[in-house]
SETI-500044 format. One record per residue (C-alpha): residue in one letter; x, y, z. Coordinates in Angstrom, 2 decimals, padded with zeros to 5 digits. Each point is the difference from the previous one (the first is absolute). Layout:
# SETI-500044
PT	a	X	Y	Z .
...
# end
This chain:
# SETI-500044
PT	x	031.55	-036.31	-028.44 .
PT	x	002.78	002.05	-001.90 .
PT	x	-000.08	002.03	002.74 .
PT	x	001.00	-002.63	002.31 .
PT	x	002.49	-001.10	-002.99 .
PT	x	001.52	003.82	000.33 .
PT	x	-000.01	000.07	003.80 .
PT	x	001.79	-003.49	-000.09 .
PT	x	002.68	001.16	-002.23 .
PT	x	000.44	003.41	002.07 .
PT	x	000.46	-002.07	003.25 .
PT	x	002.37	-002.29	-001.75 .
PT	x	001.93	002.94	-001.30 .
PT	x	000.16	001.63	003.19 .
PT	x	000.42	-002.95	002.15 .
PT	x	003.95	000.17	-002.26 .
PT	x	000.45	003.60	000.46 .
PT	x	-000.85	-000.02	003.51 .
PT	x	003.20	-002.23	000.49 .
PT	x	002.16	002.61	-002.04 .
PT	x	-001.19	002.59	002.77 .
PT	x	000.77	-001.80	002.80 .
PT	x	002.44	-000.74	-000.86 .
PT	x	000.80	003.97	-000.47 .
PT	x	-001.32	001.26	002.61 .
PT	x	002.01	-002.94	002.78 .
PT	x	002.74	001.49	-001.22 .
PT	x	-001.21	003.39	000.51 .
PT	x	-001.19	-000.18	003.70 .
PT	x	003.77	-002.30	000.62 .
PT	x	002.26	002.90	-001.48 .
PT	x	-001.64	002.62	-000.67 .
PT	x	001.11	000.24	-003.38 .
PT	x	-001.82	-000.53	-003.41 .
PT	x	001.02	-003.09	-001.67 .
PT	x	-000.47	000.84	-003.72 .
PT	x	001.02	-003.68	-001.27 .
PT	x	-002.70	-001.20	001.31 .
PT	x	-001.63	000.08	-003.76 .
PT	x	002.77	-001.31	-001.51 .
PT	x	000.50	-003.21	002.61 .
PT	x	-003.51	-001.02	-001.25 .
PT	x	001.49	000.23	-003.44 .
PT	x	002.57	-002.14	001.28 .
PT	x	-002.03	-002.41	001.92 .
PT	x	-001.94	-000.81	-003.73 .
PT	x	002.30	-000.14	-001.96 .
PT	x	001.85	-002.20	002.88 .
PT	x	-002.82	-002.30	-000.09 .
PT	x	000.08	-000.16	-004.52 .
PT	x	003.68	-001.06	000.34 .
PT	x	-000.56	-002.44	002.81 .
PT	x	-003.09	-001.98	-001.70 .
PT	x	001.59	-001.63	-002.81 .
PT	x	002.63	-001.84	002.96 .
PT	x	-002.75	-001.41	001.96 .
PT	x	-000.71	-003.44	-001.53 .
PT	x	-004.01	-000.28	001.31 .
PT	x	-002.81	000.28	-002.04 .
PT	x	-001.39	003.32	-001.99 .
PT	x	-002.81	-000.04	002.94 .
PT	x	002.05	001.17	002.75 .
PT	x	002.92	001.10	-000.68 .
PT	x	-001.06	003.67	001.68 .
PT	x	-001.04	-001.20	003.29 .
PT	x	003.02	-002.09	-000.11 .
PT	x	002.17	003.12	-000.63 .
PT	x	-001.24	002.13	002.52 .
PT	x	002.04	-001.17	002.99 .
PT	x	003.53	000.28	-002.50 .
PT	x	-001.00	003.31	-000.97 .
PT	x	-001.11	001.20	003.50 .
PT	x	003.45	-001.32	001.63 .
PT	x	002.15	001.31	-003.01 .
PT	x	-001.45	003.45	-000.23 .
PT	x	000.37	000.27	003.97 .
PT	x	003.68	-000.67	-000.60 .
PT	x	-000.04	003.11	-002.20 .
PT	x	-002.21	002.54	002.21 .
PT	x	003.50	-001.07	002.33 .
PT	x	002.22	001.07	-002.68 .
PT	x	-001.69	003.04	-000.95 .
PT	x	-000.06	001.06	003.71 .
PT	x	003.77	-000.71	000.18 .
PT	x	000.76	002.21	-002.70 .
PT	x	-002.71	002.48	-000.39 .
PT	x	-000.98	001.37	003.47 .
PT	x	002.18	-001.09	003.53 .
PT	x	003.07	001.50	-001.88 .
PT	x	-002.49	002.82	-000.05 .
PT	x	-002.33	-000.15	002.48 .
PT	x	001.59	002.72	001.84 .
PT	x	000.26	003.04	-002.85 .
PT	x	-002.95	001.60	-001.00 .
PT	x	-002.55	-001.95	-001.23 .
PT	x	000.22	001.14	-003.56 .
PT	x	002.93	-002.02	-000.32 .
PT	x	-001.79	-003.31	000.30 .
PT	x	-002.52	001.44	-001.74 .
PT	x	002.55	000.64	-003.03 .
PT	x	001.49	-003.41	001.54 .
PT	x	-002.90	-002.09	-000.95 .
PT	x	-000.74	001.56	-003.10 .
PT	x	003.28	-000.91	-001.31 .
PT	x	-000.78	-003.45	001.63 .
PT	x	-003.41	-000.20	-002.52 .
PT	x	001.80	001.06	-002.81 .
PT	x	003.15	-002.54	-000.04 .
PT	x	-002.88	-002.34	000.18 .
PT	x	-001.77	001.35	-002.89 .
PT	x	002.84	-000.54	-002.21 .
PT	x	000.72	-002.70	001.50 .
PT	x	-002.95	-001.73	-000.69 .
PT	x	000.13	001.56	-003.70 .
PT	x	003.33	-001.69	-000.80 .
PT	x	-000.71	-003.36	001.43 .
PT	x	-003.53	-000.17	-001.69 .
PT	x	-000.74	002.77	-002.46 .
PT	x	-002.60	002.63	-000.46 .
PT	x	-003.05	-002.31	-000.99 .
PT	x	-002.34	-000.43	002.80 .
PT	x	000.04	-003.24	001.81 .
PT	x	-002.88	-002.74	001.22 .
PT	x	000.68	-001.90	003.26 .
PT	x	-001.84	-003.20	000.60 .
PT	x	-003.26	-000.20	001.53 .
PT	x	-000.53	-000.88	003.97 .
PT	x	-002.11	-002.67	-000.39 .
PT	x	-001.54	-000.72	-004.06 .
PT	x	-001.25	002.41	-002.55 .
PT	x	-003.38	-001.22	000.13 .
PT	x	-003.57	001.43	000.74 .
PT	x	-001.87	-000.65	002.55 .
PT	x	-003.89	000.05	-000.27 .
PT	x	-002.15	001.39	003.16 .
PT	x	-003.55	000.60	-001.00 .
PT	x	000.02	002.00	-003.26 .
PT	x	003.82	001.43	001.43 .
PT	x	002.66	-001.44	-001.75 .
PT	x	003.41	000.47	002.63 .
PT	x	003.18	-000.28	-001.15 .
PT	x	002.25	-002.60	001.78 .
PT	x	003.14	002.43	-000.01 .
PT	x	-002.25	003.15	001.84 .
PT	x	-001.70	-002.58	002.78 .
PT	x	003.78	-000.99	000.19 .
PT	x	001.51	003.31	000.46 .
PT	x	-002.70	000.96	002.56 .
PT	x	001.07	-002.88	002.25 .
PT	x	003.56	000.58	-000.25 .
PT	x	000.14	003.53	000.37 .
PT	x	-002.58	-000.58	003.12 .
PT	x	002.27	-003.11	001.08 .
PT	x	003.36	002.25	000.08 .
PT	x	-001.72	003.57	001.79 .
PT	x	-001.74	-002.33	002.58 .
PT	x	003.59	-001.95	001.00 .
PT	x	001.35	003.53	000.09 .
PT	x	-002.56	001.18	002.33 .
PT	x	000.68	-003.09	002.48 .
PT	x	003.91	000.23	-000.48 .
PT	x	-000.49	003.70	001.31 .
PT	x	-002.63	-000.85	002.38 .
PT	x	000.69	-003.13	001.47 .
PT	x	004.21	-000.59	-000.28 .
PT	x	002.99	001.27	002.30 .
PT	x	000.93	001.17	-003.45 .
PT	x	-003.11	002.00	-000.85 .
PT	x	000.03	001.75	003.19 .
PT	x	004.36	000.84	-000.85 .
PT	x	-001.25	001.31	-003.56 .
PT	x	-002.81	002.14	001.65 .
PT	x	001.85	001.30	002.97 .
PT	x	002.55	000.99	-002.92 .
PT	x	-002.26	001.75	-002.33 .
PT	x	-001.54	001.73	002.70 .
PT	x	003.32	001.15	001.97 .
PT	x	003.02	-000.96	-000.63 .
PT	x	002.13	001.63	002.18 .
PT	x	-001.90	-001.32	002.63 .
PT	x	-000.04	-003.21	-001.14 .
PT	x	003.77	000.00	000.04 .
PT	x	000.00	000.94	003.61 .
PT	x	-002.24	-002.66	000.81 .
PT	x	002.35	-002.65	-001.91 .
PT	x	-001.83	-000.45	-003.34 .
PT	x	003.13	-000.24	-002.47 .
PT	x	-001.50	002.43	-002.37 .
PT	x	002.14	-000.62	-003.22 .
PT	x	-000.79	-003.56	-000.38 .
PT	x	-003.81	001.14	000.40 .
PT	x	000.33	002.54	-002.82 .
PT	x	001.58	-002.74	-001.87 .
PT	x	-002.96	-002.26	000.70 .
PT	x	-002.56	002.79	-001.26 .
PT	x	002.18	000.18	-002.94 .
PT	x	-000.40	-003.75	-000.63 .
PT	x	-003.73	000.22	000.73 .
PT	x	-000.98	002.59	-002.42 .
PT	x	002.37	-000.94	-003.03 .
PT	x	-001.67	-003.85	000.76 .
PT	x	-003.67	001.74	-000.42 .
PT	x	001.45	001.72	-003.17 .
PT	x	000.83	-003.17	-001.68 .
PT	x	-003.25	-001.73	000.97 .
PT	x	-001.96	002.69	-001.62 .
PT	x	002.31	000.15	-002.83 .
PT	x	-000.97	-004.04	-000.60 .
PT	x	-003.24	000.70	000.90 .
PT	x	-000.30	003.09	-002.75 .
PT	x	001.82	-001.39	-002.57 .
PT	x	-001.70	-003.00	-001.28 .
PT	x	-003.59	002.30	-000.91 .
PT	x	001.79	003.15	-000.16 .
PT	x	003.49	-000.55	-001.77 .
PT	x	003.03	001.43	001.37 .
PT	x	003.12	002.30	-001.68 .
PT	x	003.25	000.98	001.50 .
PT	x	-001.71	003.74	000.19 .
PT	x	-003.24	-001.02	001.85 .
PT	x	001.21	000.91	002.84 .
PT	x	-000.91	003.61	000.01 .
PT	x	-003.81	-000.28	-000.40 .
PT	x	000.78	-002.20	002.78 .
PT	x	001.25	002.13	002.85 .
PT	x	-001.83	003.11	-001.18 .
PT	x	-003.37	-002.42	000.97 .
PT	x	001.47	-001.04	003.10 .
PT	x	001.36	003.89	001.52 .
PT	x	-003.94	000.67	-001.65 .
PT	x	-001.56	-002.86	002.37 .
PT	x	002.14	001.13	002.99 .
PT	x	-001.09	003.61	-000.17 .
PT	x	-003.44	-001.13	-000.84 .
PT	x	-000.12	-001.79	003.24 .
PT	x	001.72	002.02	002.43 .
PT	x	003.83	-000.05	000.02 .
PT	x	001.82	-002.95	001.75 .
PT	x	-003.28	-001.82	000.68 .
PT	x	000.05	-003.48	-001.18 .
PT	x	-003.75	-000.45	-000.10 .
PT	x	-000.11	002.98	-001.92 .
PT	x	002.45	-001.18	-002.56 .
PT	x	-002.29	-003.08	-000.92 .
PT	x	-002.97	001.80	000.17 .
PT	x	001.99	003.11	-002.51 .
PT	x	000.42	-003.09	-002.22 .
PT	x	-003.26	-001.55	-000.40 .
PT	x	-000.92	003.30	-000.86 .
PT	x	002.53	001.05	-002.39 .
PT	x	-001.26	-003.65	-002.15 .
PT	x	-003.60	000.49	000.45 .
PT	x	000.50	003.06	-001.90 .
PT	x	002.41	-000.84	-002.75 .
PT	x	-002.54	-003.00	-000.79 .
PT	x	-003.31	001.38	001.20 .
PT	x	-000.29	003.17	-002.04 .
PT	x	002.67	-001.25	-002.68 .
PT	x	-002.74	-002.12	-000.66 .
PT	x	-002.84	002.90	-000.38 .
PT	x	002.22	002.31	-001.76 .
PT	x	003.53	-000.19	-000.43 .
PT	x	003.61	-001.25	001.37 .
PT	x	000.69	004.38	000.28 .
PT	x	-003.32	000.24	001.42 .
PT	x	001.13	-002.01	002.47 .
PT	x	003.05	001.28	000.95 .
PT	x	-001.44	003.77	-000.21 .
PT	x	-002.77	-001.16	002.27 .
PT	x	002.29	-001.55	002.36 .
PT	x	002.53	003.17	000.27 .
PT	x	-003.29	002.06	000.54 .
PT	x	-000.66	-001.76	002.71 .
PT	x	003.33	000.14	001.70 .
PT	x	-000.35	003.40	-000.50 .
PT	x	-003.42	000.17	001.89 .
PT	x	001.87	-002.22	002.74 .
PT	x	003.21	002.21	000.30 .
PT	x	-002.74	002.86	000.60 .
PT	x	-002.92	-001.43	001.76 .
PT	x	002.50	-002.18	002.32 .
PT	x	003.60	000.86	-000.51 .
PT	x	000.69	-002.66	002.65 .
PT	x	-001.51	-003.05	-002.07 .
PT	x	-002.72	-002.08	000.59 .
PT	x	001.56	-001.81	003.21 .
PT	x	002.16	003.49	000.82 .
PT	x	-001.22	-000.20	003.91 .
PT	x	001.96	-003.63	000.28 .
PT	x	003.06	001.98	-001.43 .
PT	x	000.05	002.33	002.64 .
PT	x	-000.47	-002.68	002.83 .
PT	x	003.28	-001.16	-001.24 .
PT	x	001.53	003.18	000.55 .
# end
């Protein structure tokens, strides 16, 4: 049973950090570039959703679930913005500059986020209750079951928006080539905008998601993206399955051996293993889909 407990946790965990890669890696396949605010838009989308849950007059029972459409549309609105400003001014230097671009993007919302709510970390309210859930002798928590269907709710209407839209197939023909998706008359910009708006929207759903179990500071953002550019290389570079699966891993770690030994275990462990990865299969664990998309 506490293994179950531990495996339930993990897949909660990861089921959140798997939207912080796709979001990531979207952007990656779209541009190119590395967006390194990814971390910090999480960040953002939590502490979004603490300053948004006092103004919604419903009871203490949902007010998460309730928030999660604000929070997805507002933190769209600012993967726009930081598109605006931070890379199609940009997007044709080299690509350290958005690199540099975004980083500066991550840190004016660090401080941001420091002035307008201090240093002390921060609890967002829970999806769905704080209770406890009793299956057999397993006792599941309300707000992991929760995060598990949300975070599978969100990656599966992804999946059919790419799969199954006019707009899927613009956003794929773009990642894959854009110049010749130009020629064929896919307006290219406003896709790159759209990826934008994608991935800064599964930011701030992982960052409400996260932050109600896991707290959130204006400088959480760093663990953040280091996990995500961790999951994408674990996976294979610019593969979306990849990402999720890089995830789930990265959380079945932290709370897997955290749990047998220690929190720097866990971490060591985990590096190790990228390591072994970066060796054994420098392409990632879903490298040969990469390359088809080459």
């Amino acid at each position: 049973m506490a293994a179950l407990q531990l495996l339930l946790n993990g897949v909660a965990l990861g089921a959140a950090y798997a939207l912080v890669a796709l979001g990531f890696v979207l952007v990656l396949n779209a541009t190119s570039a590395v967006n390194f605010a990814q971390g910090d838009l999480v960040m953002a989308g939590g502490l979004l959703a603490v300053a948004l849950a006092p103004l919604i007059p419903l009871p203490d029972a949902l007010p998460g679930i309730v928030l999660l459409p604000l929070v997805l549309v507002l933190m769209a609105g600012l993967g726009l913005l930081l598109a605006l400003a931070a890379y199609l001014p940009l997007r044709r230097r080299p690509p350290v500059s958005v690199f540099i671009s975004t980083i500066a993007v991550g840190i004016i919302l660090q401080n941001g986020a420091a002035i307008l709510f201090g240093p002390e970390p921060r609890a967002a309210p829970p999806l769905i209750g704080d209770g406890t859930l009793r299956l057999g002798g397993l006792a599941v928590p309300e707000q992991s079951l929760a995060i598990v269907a949300v975070a599978a709710l969100l990656i599966g209407a992804q999946q059919w928006l790419f799969a199954r839209t006019q707009l899927g197939r613009r956003l794929r023909a773009t990642a894959q080539d854009p110049e010749m998706a130009r020629a064929c008359g896919v307006p290219v910009t406003a896709m790159i905008l759209v990826t934008f708006a994608i991935a800064a929207a599964c930011a701030g759903a992982a960052g409400l998601l996260l932050a109600n179990r896991y707290f959130v500071t204006p400088t959480a953002g760093g663990d953040l993206i280091l996990k995500a550019y961790i999951a994408v290389t674990v996976g294979g570079w610019g593969s979306v399955p990849g990402a999720v699966v890089g995830a789930l891993l990265i959380a079945l770690f932290e709370v897997g051996v955290s749990s047998i030994l220690s929190y720097p275990a866990a971490l060591g462990a985990l590096y190790l293993t990228l390591l072994a990865i970066l060796v054994l299969r420098p392409q990632g664990l879903f490298g040969e889909a990469v390359r088809r998309r080459g």
